[in-house]
C-alpha positions as CSV (number, residue, x, y, z in Angstrom):
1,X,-2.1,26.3,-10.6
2,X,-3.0,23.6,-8.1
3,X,-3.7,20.2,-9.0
4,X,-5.1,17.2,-7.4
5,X,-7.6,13.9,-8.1
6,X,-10.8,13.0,-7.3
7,X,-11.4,9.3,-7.6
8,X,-8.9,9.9,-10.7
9,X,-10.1,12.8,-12.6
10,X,-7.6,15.5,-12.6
11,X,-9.2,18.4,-10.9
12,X,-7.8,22.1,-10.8
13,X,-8.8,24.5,-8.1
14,X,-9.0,28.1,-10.4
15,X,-11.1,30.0,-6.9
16,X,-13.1,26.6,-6.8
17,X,-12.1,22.9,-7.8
18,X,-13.2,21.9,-11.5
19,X,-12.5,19.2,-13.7
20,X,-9.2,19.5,-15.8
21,X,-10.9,18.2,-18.8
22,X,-13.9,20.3,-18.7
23,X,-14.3,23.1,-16.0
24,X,-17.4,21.8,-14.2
25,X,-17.1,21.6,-10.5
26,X,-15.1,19.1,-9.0
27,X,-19.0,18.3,-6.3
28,X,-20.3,16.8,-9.0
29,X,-19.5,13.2,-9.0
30,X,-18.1,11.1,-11.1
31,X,-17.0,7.4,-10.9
32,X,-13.5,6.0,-10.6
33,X,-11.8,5.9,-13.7
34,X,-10.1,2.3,-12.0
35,X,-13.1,0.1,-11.8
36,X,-15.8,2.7,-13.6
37,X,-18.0,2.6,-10.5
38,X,-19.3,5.4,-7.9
39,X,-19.5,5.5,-4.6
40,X,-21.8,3.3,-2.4
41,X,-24.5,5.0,-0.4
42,X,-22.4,4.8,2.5
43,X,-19.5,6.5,0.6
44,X,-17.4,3.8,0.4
45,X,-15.1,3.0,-3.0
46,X,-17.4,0.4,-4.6
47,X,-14.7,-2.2,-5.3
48,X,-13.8,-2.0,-1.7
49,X,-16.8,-1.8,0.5
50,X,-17.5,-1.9,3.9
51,X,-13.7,-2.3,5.8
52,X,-14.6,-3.5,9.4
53,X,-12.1,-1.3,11.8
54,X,-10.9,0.8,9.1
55,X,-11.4,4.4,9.8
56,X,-10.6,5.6,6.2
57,X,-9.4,3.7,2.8
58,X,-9.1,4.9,-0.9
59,X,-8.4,2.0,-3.7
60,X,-6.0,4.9,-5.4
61,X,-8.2,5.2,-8.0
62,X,-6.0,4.2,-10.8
63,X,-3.5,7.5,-9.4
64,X,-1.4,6.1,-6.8
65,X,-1.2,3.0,-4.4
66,X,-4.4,1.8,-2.6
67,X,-4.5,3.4,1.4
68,X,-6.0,1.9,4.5
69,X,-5.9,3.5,8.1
């Protein structure tokens, strides 16, 4: 089985990515399990915003080590 996260939430791809914990698709959203929040409008992470010059950031969810590019 392959495994990966989506803003913290295990997810398993069984033909489609789903939940771990529950089997519904992995599209519908859920907020981080680090600060509890979703994303912004502009589908940023919510704790960090708007990053001028940054072409892509994740705050690692609570999973791994915050990224910025």
């Amino acid at each position: 089985m392959i495994t990966s996260h989506q803003r913290g939430h295990l997810i398993k791809f069984e033909g489609s990515w789903k939940y771990a914990d529950n089997s519904q698709p992995a599209s519908e959203e859920r907020p981080c399990i680090r600060c509890g929040s979703m994303l912004t409008s502009d589908g940023y992470d919510a704790c960090l915003g708007f990053l001028p010059g940054v072409t892509s950031a994740c705050c690692g969810h609570g999973v791994s080590e915050a990224i910025v590019q």
